[in-house]
Backbone as a chain_set.jsonl record, in Angstrom:
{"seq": "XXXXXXXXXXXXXXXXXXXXXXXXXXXXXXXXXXXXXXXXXXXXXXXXXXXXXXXXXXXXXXXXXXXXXXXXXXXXXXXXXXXXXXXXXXXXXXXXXXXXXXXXXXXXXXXXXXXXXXXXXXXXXXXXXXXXXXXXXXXXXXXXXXXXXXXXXXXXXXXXXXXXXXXXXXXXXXXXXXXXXXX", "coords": {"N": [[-9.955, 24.523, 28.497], [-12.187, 22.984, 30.442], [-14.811, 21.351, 29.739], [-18.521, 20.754, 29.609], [-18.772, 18.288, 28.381], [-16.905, 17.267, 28.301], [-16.125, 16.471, 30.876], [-18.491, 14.551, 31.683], [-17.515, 12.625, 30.167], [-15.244, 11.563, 31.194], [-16.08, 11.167, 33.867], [-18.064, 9.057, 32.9], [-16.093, 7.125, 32.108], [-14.714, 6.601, 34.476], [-16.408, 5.426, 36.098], [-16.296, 2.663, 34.857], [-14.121, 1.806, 35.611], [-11.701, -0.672, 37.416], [-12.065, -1.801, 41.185], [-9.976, 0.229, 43.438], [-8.033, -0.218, 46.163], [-6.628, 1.888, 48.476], [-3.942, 1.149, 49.007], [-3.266, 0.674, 46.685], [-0.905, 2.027, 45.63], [1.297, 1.497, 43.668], [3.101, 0.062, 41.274], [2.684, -3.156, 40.381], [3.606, -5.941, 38.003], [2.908, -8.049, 38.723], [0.469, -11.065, 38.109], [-2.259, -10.92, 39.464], [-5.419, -11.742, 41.849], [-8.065, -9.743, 41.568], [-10.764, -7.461, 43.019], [-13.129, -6.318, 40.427], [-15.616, -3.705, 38.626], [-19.068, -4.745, 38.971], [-20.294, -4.565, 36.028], [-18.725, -5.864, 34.377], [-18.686, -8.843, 32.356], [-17.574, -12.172, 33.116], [-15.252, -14.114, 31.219], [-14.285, -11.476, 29.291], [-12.616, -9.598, 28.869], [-10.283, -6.556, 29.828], [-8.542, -3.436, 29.094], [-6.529, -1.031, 31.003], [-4.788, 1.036, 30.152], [-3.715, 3.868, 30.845], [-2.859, 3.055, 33.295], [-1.545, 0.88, 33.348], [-2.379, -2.0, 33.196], [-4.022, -5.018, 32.344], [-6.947, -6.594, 32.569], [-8.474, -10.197, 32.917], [-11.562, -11.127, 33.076], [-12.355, -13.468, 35.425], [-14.968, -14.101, 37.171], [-18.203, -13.17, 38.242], [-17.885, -9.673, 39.621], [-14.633, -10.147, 39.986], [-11.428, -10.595, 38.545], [-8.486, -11.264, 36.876], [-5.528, -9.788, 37.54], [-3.092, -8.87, 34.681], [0.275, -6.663, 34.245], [1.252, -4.785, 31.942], [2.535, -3.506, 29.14], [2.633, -0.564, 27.036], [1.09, 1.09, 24.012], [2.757, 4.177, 22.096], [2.42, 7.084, 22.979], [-0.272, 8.767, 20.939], [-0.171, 6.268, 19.411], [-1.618, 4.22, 20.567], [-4.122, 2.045, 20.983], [-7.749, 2.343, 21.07], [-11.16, 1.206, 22.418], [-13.388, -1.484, 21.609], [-12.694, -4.942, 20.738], [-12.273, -7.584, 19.249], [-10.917, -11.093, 20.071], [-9.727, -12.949, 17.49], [-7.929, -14.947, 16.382], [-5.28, -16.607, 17.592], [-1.786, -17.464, 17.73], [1.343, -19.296, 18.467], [4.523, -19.032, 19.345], [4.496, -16.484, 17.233], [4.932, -15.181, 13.893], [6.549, -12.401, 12.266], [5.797, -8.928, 11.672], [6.882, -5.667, 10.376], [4.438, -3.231, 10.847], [3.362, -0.97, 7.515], [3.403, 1.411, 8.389], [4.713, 2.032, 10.486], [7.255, 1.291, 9.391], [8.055, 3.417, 7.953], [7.784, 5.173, 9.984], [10.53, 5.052, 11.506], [12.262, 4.189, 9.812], [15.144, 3.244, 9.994], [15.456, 1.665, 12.042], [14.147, -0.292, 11.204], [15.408, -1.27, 9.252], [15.686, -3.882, 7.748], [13.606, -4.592, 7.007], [12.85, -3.07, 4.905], [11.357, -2.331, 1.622], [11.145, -4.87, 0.978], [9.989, -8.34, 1.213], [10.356, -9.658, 3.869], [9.451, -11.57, 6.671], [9.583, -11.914, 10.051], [10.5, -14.785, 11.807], [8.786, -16.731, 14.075], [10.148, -16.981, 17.454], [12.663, -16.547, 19.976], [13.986, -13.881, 19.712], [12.14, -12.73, 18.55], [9.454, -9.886, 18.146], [7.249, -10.285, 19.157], [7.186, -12.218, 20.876], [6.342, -14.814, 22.878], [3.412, -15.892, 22.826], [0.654, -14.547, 20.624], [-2.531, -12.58, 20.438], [-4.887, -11.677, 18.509], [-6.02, -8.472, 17.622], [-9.355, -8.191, 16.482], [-11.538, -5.669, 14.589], [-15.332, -5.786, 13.49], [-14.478, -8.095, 11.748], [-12.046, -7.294, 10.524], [-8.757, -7.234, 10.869], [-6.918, -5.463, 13.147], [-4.482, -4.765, 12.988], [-3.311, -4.384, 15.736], [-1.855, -6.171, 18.25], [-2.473, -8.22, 21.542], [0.285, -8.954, 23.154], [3.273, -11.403, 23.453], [6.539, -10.423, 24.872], [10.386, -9.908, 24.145], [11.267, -8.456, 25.683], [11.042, -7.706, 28.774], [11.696, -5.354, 30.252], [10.345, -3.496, 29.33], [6.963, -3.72, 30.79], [4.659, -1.91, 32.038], [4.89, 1.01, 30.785], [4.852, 2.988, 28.273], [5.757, 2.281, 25.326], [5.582, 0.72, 23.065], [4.795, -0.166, 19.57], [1.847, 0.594, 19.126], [0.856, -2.04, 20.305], [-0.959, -4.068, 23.007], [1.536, -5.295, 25.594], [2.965, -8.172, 27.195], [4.646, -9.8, 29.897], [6.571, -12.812, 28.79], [5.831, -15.495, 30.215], [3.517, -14.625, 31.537], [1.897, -13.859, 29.279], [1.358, -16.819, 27.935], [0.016, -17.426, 30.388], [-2.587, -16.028, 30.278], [-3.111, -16.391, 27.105], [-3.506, -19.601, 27.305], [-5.872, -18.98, 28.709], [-7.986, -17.572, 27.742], [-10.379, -17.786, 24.701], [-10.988, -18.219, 21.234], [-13.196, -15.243, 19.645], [-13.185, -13.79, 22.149], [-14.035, -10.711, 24.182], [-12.353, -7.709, 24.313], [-11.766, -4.794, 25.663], [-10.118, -1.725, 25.441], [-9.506, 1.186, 27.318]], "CA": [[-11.139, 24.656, 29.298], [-12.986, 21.842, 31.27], [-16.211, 21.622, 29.473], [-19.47, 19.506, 30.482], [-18.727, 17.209, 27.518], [-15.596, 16.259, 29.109], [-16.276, 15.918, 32.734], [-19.069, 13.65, 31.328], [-16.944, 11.537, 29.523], [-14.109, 11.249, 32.668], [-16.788, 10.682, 35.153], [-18.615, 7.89, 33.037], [-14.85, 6.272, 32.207], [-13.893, 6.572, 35.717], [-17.206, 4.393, 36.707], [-16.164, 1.51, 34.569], [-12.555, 1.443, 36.26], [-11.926, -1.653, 38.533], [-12.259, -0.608, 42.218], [-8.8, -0.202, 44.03], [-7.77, -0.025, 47.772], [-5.849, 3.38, 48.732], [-2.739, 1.397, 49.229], [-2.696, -0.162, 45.63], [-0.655, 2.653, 44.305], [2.876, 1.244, 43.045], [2.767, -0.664, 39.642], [2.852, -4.059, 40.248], [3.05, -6.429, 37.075], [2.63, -9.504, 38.522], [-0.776, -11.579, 37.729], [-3.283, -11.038, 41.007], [-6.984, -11.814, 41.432], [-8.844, -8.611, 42.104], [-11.895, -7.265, 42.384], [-13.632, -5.515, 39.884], [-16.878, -3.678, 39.29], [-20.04, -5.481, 38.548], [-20.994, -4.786, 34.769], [-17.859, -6.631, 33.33], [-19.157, -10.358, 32.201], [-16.958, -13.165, 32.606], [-14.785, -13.838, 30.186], [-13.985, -10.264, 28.975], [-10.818, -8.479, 28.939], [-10.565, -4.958, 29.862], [-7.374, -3.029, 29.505], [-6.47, 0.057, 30.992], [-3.442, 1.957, 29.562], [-3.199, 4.308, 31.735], [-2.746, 2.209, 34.868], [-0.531, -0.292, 32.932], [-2.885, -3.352, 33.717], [-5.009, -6.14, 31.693], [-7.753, -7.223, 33.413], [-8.932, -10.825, 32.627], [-12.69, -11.206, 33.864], [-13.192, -14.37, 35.528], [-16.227, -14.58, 37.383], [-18.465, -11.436, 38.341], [-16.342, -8.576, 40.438], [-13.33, -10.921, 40.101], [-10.834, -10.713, 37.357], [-7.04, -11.683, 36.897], [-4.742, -8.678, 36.858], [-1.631, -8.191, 34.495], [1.119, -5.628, 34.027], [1.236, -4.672, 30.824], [3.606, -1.847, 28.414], [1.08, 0.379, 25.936], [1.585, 2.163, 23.059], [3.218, 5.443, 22.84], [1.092, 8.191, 22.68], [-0.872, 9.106, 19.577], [-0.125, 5.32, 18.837], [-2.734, 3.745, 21.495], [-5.149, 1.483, 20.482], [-8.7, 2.362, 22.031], [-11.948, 1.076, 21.946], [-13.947, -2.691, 21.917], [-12.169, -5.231, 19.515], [-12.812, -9.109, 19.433], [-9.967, -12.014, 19.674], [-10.323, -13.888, 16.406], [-6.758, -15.648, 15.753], [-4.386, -16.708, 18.471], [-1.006, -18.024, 17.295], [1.912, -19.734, 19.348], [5.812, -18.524, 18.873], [4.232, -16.017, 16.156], [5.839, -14.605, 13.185], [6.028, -10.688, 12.737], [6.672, -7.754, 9.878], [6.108, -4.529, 10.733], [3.287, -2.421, 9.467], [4.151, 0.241, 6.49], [3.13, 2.635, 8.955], [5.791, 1.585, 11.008], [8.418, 1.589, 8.807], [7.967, 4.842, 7.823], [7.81, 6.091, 11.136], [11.096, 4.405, 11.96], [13.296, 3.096, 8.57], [16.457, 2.929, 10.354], [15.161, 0.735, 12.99], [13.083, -1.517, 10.663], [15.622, -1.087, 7.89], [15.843, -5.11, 7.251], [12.485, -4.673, 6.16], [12.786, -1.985, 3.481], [11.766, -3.037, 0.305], [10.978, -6.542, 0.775], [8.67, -8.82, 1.986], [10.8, -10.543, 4.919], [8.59, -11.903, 7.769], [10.442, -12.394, 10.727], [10.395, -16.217, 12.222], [8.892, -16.61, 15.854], [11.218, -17.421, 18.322], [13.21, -16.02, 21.328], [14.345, -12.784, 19.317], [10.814, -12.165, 17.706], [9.279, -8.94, 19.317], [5.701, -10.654, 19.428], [7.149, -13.439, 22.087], [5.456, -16.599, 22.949], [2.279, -15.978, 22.311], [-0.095, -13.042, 20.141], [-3.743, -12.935, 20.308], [-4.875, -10.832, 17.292], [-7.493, -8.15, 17.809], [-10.38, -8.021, 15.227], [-13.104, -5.291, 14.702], [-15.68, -6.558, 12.991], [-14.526, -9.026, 11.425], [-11.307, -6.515, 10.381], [-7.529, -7.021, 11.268], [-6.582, -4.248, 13.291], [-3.104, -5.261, 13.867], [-3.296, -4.531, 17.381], [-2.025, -7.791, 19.215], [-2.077, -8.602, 22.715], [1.626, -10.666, 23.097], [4.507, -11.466, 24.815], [8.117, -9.357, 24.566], [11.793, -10.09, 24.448], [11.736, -6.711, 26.429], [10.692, -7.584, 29.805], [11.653, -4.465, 30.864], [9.234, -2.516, 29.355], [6.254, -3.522, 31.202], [4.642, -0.681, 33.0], [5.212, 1.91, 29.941], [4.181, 3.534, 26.952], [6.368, 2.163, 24.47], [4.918, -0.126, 21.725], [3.825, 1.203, 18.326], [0.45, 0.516, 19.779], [-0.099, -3.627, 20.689], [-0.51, -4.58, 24.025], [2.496, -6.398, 25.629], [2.943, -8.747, 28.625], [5.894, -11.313, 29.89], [6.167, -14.37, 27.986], [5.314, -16.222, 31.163], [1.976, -13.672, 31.308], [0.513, -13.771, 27.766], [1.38, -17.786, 27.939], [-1.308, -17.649, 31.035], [-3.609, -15.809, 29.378], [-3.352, -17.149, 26.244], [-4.471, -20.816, 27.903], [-7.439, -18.803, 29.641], [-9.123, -16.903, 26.772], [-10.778, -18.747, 23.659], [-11.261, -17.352, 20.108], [-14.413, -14.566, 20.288], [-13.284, -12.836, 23.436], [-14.263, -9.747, 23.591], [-11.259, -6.491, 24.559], [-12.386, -3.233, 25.935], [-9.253, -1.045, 25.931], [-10.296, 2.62, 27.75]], "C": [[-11.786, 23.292, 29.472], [-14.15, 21.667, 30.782], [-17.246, 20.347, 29.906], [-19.248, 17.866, 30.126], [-17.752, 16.396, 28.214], [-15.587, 16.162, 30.731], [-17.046, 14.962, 32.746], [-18.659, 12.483, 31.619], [-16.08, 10.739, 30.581], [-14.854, 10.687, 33.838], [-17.37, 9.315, 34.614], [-17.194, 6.98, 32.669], [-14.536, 5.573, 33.29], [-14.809, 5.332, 36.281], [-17.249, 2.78, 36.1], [-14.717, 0.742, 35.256], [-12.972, -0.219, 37.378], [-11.51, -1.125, 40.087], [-10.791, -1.198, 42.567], [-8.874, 0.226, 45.107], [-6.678, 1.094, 47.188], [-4.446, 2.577, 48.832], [-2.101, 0.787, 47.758], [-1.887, 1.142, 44.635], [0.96, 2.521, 43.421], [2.338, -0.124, 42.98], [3.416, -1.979, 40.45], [2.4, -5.346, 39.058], [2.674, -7.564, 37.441], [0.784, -10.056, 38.709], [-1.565, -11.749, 39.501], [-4.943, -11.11, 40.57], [-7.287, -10.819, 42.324], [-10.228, -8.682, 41.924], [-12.304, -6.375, 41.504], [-15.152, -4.582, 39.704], [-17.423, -4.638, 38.598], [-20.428, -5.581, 36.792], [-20.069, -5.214, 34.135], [-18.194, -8.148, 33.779], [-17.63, -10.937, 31.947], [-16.573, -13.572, 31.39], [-14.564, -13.028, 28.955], [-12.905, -9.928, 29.553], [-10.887, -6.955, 28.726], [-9.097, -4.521, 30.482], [-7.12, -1.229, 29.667], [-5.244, 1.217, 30.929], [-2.681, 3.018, 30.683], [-2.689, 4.125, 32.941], [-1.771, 1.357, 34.857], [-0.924, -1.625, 33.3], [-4.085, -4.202, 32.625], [-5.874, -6.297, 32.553], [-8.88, -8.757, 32.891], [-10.163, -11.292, 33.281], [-12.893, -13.171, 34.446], [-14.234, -14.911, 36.328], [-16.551, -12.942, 38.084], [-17.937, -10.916, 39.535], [-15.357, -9.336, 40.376], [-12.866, -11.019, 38.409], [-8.61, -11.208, 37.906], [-6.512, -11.068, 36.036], [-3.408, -8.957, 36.53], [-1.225, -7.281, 34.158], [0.884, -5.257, 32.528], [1.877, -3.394, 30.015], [2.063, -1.984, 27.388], [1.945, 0.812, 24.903], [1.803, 3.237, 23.23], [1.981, 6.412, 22.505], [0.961, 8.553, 21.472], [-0.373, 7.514, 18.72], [-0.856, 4.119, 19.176], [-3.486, 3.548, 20.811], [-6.512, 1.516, 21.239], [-10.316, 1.827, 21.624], [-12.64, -0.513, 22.031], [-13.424, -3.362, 20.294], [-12.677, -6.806, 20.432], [-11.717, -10.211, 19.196], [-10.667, -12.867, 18.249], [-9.279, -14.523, 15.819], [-6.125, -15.652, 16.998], [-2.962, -17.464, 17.787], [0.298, -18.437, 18.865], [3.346, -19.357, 18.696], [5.247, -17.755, 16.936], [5.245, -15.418, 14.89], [5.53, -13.184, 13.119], [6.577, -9.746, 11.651], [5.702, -6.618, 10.695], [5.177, -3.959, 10.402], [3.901, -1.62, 8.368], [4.324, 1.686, 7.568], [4.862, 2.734, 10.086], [7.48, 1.932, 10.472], [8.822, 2.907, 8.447], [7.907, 5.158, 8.979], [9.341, 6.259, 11.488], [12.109, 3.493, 10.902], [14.476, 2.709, 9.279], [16.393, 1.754, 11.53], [14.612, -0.624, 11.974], [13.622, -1.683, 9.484], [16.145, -2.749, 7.202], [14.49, -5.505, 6.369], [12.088, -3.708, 5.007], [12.418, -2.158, 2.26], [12.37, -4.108, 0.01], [10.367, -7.657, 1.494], [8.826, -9.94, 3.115], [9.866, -10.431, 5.957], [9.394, -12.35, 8.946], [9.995, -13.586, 11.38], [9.804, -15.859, 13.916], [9.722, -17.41, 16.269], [11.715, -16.166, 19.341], [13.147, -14.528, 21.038], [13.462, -11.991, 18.493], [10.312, -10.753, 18.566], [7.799, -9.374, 19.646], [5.966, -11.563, 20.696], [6.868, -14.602, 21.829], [4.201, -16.666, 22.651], [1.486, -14.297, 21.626], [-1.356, -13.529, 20.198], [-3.992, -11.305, 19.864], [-6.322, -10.116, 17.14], [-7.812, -7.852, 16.795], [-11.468, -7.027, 15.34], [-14.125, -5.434, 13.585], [-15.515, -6.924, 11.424], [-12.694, -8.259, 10.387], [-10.322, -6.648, 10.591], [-7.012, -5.191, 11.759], [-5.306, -4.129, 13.288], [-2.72, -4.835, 14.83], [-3.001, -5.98, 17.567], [-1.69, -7.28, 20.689], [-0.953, -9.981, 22.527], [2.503, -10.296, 23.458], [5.623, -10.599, 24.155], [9.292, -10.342, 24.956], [12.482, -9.196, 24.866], [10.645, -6.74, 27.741], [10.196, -6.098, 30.7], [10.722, -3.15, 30.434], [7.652, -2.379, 29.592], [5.995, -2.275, 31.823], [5.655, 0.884, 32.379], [4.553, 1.745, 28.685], [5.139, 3.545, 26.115], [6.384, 1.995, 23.23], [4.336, 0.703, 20.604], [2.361, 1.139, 18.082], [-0.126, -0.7, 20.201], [-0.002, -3.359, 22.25], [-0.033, -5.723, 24.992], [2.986, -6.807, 26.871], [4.365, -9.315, 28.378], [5.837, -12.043, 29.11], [5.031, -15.24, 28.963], [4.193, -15.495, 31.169], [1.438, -14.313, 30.238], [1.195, -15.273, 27.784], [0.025, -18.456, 28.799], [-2.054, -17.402, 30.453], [-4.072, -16.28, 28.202], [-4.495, -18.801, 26.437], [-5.82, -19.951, 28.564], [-8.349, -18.249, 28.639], [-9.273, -17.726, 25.306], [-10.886, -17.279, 22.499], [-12.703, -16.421, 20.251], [-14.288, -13.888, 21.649], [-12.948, -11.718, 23.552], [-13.305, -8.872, 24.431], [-12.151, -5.589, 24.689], [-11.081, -2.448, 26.439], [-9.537, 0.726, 26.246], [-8.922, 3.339, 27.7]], "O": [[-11.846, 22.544, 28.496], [-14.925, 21.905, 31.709], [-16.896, 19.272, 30.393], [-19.362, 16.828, 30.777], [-17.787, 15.222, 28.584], [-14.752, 15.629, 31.462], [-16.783, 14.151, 33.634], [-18.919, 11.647, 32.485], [-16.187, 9.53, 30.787], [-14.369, 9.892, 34.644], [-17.352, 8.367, 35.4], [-17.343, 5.84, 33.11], [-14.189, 4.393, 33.335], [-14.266, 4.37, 36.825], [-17.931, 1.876, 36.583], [-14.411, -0.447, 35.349], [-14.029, -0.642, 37.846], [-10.741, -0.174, 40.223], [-10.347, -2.317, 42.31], [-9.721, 1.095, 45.315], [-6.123, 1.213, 46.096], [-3.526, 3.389, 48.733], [-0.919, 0.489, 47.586], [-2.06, 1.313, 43.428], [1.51, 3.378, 42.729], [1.724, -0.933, 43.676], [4.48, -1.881, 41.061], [1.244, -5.766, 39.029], [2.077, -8.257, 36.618], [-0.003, -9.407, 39.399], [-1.329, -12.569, 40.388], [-5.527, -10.756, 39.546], [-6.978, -10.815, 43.515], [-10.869, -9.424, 41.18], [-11.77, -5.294, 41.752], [-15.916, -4.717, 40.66], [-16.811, -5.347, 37.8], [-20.826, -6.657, 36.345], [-20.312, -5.07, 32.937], [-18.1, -8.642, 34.902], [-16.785, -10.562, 31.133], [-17.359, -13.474, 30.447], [-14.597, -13.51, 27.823], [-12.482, -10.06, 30.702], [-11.371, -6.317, 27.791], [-8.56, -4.835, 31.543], [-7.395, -0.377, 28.823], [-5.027, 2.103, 31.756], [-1.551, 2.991, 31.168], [-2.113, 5.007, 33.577], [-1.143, 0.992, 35.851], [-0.071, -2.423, 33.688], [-5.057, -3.533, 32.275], [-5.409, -6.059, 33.668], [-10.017, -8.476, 32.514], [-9.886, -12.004, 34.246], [-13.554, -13.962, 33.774], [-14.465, -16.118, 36.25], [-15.802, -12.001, 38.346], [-17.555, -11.667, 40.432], [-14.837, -8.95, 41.423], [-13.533, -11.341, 37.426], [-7.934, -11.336, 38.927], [-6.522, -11.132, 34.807], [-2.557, -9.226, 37.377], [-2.061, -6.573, 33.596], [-0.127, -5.829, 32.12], [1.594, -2.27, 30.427], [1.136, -2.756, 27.14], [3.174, 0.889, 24.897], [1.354, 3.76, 24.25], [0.922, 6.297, 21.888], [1.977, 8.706, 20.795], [-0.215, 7.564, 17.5], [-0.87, 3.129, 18.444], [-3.846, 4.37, 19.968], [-6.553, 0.69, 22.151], [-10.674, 2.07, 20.472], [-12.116, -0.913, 23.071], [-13.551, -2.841, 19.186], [-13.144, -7.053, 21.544], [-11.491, -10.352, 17.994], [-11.824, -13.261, 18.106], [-9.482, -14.789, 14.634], [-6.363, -14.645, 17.664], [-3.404, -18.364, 17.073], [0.152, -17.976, 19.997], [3.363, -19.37, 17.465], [5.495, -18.262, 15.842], [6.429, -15.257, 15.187], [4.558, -12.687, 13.689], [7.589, -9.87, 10.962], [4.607, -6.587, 11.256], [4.932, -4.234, 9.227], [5.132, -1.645, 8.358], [5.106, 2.634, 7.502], [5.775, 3.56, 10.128], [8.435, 2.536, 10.96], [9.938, 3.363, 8.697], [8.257, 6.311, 8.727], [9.683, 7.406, 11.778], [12.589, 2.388, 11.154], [14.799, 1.547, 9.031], [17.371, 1.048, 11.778], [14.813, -1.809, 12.243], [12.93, -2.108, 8.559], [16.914, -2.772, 6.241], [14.329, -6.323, 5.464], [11.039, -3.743, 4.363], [13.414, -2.146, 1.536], [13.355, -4.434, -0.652], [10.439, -7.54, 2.717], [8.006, -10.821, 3.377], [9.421, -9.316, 6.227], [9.986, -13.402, 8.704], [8.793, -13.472, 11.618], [10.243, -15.02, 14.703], [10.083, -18.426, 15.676], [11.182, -15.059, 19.404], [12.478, -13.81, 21.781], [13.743, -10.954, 17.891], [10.833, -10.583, 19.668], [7.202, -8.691, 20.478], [5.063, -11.679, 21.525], [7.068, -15.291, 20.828], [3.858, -17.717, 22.111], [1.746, -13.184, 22.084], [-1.531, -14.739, 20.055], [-3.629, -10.247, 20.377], [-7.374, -10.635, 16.769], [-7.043, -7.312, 15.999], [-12.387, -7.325, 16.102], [-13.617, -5.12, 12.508], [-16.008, -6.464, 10.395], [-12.316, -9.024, 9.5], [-10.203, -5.44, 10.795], [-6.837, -4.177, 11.082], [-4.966, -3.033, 13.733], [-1.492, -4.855, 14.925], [-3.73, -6.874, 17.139], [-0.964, -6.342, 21.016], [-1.043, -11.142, 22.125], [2.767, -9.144, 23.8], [5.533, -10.16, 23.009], [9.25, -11.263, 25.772], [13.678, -8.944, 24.719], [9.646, -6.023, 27.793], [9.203, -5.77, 31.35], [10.494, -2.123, 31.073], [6.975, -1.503, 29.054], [6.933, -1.551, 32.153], [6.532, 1.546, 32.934], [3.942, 0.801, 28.184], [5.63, 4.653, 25.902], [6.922, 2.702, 22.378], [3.695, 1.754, 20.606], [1.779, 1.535, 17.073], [-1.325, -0.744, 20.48], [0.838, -2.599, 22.731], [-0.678, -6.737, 25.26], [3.425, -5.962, 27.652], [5.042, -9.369, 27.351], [4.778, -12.003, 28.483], [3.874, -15.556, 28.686], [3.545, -16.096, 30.312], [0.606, -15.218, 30.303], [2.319, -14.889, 27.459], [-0.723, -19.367, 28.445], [-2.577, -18.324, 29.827], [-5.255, -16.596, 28.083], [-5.614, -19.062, 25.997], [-6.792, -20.641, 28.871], [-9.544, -18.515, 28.758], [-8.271, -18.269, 24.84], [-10.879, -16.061, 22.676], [-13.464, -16.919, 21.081], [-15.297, -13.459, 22.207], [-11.822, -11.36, 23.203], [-13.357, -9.289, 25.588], [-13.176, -5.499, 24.015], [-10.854, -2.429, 27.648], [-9.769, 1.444, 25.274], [-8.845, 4.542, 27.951]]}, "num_chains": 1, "name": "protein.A"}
């Protein structure tokens, strides 16, 4: 059942969306300057999962859209988090949660405290920027893939993950303290 609570909630979601033209409806990942609405401040990042897009704010209604793969369902990260670490060819270990979800996949990490090296074959990429709530490690990152092809999907065990070439732009455009709003 449809109740008030939730038509609420959908209608005030829907009014933070960024506005789109009727013909924007096939996923395009590549990085465009759109407009957005008015109450997102410059230099803010607002990502919307369902749409498969980043939105980097840079000046008011104008932001710079990328593609972006999500987490799978019931593994989605939602909510206002704060950059507070950026790293460059990062290193990476799964969570516990992870492993357990998933031993046979992650079974190099079983019972033992290997960190995998960044580089080409890392699954973080070229760059991670490491969301914080306050003041918290969520291990949510925004960062690059050695899985192109899964932009524009719900894959990830919940970060959200661009091109290399992408989260390399971004990376250079956002500073430590910038604030995420994933809906």
């Amino acid at each position: 059942m449809f109740t008030r609570r939730a038509f609420l909630a959908c209608t005030s979601a829907a009014a933070l969306w960024p506005q789109t033209s009727p013909a924007e409806t096939v996923f395009d990942p590549t990085p465009q300057d759109v407009r957005i609405k008015k109450q997102f401040e410059p230099g803010q990042i607002l990502v919307l999962p369902r749409s498969y897009y980043l939105y980097f704010v840079t000046e008011r209604r104008r932001a710079r859209r990328y593609g972006v793969g999500v987490g799978k369902a019931g593994l989605e990260f939602t909510g206002t988090a704060t950059i507070e670490a950026k790293r460059e060819w990062p290193s990476w270990r799964p969570t516990p949660e992870m492993i357990q979800r998933d031993p046979r996949a992650y079974a190099r990490f079983v019972d033992n405290d290997y960190i995998q090296p960044g580089g080409k074959s890392n699954p973080l990429g070229a760059r991670a920027l490491y969301l914080f709530q306050n003041g918290v490690d969520t291990y949510f990152r925004i960062h690059g893939t050695n899985k192109p092809e899964t932009i524009g999907s719900s894959v990830s065990n919940g970060c959200i993950r661009m091109t290399n070439e992408h989260i390399v732009d971004l990376y250079d455009r956002v500073p430590i303290g910038t604030v995420v709003t994933v809906l």
